[in-house]
C-alpha positions in Angstrom: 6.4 -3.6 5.3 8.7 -3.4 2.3 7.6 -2.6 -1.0 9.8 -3.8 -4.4 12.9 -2.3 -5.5 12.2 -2.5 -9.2 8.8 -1.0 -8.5 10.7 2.1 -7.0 13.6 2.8 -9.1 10.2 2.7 -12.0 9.5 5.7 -9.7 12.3 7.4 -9.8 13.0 7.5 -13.3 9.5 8.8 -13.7 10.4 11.6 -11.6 13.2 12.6 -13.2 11.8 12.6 -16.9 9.4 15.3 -14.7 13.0 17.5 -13.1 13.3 15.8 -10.2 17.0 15.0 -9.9 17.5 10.9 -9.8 20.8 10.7 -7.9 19.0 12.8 -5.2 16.2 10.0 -5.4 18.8 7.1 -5.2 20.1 8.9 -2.0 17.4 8.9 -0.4 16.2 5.3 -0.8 19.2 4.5 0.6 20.3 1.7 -2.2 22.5 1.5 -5.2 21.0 1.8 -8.7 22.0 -1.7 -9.0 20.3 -2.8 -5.6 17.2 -1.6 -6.9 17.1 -3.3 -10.2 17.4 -6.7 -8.8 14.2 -8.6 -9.7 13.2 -9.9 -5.5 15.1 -6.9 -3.9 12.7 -5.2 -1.4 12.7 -1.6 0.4 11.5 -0.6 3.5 8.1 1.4 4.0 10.2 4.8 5.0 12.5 4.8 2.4 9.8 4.7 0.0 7.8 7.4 1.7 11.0 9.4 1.7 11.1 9.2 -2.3 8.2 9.8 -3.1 7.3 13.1 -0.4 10.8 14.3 -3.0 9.0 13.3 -5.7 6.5 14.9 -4.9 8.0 18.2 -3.6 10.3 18.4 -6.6 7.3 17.7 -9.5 4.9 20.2 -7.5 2.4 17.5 -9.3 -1.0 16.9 -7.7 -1.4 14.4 -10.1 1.9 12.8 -9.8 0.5 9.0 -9.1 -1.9 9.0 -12.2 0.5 10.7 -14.3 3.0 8.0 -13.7 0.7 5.2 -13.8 -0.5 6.8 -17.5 3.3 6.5 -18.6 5.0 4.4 -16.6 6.2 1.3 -19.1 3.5 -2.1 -18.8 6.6 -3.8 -18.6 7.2 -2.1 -15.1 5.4 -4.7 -13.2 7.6 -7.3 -14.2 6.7 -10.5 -13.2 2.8 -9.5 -12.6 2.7 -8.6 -15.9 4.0 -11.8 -17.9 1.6 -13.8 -15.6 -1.4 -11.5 -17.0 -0.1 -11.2 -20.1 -0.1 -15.5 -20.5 -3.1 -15.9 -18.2 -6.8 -17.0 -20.2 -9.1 -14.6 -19.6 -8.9 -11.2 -18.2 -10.7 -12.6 -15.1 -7.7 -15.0 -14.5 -5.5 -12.1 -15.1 -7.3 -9.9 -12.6 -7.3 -13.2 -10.4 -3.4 -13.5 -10.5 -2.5 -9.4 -9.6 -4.5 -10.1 -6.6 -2.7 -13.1 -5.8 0.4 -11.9 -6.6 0.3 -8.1 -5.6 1.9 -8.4 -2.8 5.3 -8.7 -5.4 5.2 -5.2 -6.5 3.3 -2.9 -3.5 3.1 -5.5 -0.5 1.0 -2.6 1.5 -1.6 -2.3 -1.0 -3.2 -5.6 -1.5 -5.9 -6.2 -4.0 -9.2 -7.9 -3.8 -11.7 -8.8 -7.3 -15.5 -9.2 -6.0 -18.1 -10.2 -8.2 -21.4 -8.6 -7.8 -24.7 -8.7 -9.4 -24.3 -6.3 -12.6 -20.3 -6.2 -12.4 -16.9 -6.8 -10.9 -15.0 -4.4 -8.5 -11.1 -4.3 -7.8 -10.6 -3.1 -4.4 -7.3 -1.2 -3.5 -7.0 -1.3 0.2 -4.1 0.2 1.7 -2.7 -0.8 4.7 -3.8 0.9 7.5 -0.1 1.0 9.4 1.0 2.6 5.6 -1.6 5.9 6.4 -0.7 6.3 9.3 2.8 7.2 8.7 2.2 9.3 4.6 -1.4 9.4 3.7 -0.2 11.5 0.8 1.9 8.8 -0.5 -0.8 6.1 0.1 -2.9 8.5 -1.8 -0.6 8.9 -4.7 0.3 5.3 -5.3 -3.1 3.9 -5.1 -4.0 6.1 -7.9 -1.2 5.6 -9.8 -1.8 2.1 -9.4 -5.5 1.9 -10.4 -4.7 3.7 -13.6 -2.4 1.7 -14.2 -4.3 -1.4 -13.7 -6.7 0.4 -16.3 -4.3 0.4 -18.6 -3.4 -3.0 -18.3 -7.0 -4.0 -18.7 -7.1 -2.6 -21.9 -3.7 -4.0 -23.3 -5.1 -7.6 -22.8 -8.0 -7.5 -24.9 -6.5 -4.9 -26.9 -9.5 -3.0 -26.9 -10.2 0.6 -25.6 -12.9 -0.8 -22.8 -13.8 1.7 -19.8 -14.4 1.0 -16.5 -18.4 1.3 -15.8 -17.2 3.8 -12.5 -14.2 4.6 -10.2 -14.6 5.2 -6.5 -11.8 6.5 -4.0 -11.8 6.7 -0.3 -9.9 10.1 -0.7 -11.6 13.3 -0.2 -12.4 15.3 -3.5 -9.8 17.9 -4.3 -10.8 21.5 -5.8 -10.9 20.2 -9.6 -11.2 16.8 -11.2 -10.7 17.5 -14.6 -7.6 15.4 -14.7 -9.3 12.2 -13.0 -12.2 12.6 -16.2 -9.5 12.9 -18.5 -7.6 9.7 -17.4 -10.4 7.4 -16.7 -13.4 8.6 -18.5 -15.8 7.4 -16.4 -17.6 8.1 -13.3 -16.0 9.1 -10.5 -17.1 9.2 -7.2 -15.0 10.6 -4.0 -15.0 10.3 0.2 -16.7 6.8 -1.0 -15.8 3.7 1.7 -12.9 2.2 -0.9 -10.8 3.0 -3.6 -12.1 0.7 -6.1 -12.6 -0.4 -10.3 -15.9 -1.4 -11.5 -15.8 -3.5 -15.0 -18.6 -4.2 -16.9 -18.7 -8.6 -16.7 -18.5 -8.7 -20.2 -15.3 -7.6 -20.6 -14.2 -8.9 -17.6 -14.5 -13.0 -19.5 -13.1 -12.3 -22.8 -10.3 -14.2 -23.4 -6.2 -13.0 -23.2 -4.7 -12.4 -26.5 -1.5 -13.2 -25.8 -2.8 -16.3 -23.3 -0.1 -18.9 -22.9 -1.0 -22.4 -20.6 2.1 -23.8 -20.5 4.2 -20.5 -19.4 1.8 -19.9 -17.3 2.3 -22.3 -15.2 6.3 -21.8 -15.2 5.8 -18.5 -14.2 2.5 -18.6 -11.6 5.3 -21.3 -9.7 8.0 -18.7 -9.7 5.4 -15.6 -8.4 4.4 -18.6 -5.7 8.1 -19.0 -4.5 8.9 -15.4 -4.7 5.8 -15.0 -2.4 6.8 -17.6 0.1 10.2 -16.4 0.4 8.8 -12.7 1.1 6.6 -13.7 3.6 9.3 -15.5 5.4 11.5 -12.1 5.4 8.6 -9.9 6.6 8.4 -12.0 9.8 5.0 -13.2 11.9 5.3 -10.6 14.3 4.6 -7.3 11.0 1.7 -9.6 10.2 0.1 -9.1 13.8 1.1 -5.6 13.8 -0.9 -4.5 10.5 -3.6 -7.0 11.6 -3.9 -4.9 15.2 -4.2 -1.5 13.3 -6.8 -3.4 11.0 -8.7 -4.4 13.8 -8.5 -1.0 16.0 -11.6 0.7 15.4 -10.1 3.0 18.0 -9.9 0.5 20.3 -7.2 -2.1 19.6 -8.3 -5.6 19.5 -7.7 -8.4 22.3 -5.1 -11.3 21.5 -8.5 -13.6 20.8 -9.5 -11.2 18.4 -6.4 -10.6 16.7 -5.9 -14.4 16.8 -9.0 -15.1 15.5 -8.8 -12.8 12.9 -5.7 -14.7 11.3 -6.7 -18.1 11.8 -5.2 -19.2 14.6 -5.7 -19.7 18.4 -4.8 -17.6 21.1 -1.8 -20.4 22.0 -0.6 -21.0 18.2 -0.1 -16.8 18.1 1.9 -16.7 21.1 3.9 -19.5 19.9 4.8 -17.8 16.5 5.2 -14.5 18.3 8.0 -16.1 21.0 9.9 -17.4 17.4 10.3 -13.3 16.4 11.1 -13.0 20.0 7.9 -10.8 21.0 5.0 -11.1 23.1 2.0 -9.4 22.4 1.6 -6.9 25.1 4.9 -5.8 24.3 4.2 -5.6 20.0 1.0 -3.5 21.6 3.5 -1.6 23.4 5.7 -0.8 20.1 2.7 0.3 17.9 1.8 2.6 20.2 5.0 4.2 20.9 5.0 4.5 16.9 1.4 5.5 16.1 2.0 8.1 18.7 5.0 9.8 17.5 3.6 9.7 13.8 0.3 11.4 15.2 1.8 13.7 17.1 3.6 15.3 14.3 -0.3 16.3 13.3 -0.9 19.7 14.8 -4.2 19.1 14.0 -4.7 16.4 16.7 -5.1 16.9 20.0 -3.2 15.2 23.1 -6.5 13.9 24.1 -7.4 13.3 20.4 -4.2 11.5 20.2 -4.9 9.3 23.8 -8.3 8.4 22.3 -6.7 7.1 19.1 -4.1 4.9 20.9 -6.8 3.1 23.1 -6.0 4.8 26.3 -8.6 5.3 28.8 -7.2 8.7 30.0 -4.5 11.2 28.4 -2.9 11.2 31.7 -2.2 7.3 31.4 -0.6 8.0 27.7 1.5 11.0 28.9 3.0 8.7 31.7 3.3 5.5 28.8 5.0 8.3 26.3 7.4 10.3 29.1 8.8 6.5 29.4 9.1 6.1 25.7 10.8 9.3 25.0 11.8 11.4 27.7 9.0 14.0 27.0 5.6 14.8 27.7 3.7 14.6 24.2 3.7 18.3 24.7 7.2 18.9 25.0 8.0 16.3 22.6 5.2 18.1 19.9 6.8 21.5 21.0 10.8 19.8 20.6 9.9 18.7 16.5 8.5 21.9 15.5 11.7 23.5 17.1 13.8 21.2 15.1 11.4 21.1 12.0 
């Protein structure tokens, strides 16, 4: 799961316009301030959780995600926001950052919807993502809805609202600042993060709509795609679509087959070519979901067992003693020694 390198270093300098110290921030992301500002250059999920937890540490901003997606430059979404920009109505637009989302945030895909009275954009993280820094998943979803809002605006260049905002996050203690931002309804602990628009607004045309460069740059977004989708490999697709699935139980290798299209033969085929099987990617997300959940005093081993798809804790001590060396216990009690 990588997200892009341009999309973080945008970050970064946000941060540190806010006191957060940027050469600190380049450290931890592990790249060059150069590395980052190449156009298809792509970072790894934990080196962006790593930047912005600092970020978020260092700002001591609740708000940090919105505030940046309020000043953050339109230009910021680079390619995204050229195709927009040049796209014929503002439902092509919003069209084309689905398609194309994957460019900027790969792990928070968006989906337009039309329904009876309006439109909805759907945010939907990925599920492997919360797993690992539901504050950060938190944070950039937000960020990136009002920026989105602001982008709606920019094409029609009019001042047009959303008709509501709903987020899957729980309510915090004041919500002055969400009011202030979007200035509409908001609702929280709703089933998605998500945008309604009013359809009217949603068909005006682009101001700045251009056919021609368009279609130049819709063909480079399409190669850019392709090429990313090779790097990320088949065998990171199946693993986000097993947590997708799991509902706790993790699904079957029809299910998760099924789910992407394919039969049960075809999947083991393209898993062999990463040099996996399924049982053993199974294996691997478990050993990873458990570690991460673990480090949540607020689970339980049991709770923790129960989450993983095992029958019995005793079954997931034994799997996790093979992992690691320790009981869940001892390995629990081990981090917040360290920690």
């Amino acid at each position: 799961m990588t997200f892009n390198g341009r999309f973080l270093l945008n970050i970064i300098h946000f941060a540190a316009q806010r006191g957060s110290c940027k050469q600190k921030l380049l450290q931890l992301s592990g790249h060059s301030y150069s590395e980052l500002n190449t156009e298809a250059f792509r970072v790894e999920m934990q080196a962006y959780n790593k930047v912005m937890e600092a970020c978020l540490a260092a700002t001591n901003d609740p708000f940090f995600g919105m505030h940046m997606g309020e000043y953050m430059n339109l230009s910021a979404a680079g390619l995204i926001s050229q195709i927009i920009q040049t796209s014929s109505t503002v439902k092509e637009a919003l069209e084309y950052c689905c398609e194309f989302s994957g460019l900027g945030c790969r792990a928070l895909p968006l989906a337009l919807t039309e329904e009876k009275n309006h439109f909805k954009l759907t945010f939907t993280p990925d599920a492997l993502w919360q797993t690992h820094s539901p504050s950060v998943v938190q944070q950039t979803a937000e960020g990136s809805l009002v920026f989105t809002i602001r982008e709606f605006q920019v094409l029609t260049r009019q001042q047009h609202r959303p008709l509501a905002v709903s987020f899957a996050f729980s309510q915090p203690e004041t919500t002055d600042e969400y009011h202030r931002l979007l200035q509409c309804p908001v609702k929280f602990n709703q089933p998605e993060t998500a945008i309604f628009f009013d359809k009217a607004h949603v068909n005006e045309p682009v101001i700045t709509s251009n056919f021609k460069l368009l279609q130049i740059l819709v063909q480079h977004a399409e190669e850019q795609l392709a090429s990313l989708a090779q790097q990320e490999g088949f065998a990171e697709m199946v693993k986000r679509t097993v947590v997708h699935l799991a509902n706790p139980q993790f699904p079957t290798i029809e299910q998760a087959a099924a789910h992407l299209g394919l039969s049960v033969r075809s999947l083991q085929r393209k898993l062999q070519q990463d040099q996996i099987n399924f049982k053993t990617l199974i294996e691997s997300l478990r050993k990873e979901l458990a570690l991460r959940y673990l480090k949540n005093s607020n689970l339980s081993i049991n709770e923790v067992a129960f989450l993983l798809s095992y029958a019995d804790a005793s079954v997931f001590i034994r799997s996790f003693k093979r992992w690691t060396g320790y009981t869940p216990l001892g390995y629990r009690t081990h981090h917040s020694i360290a920690s």
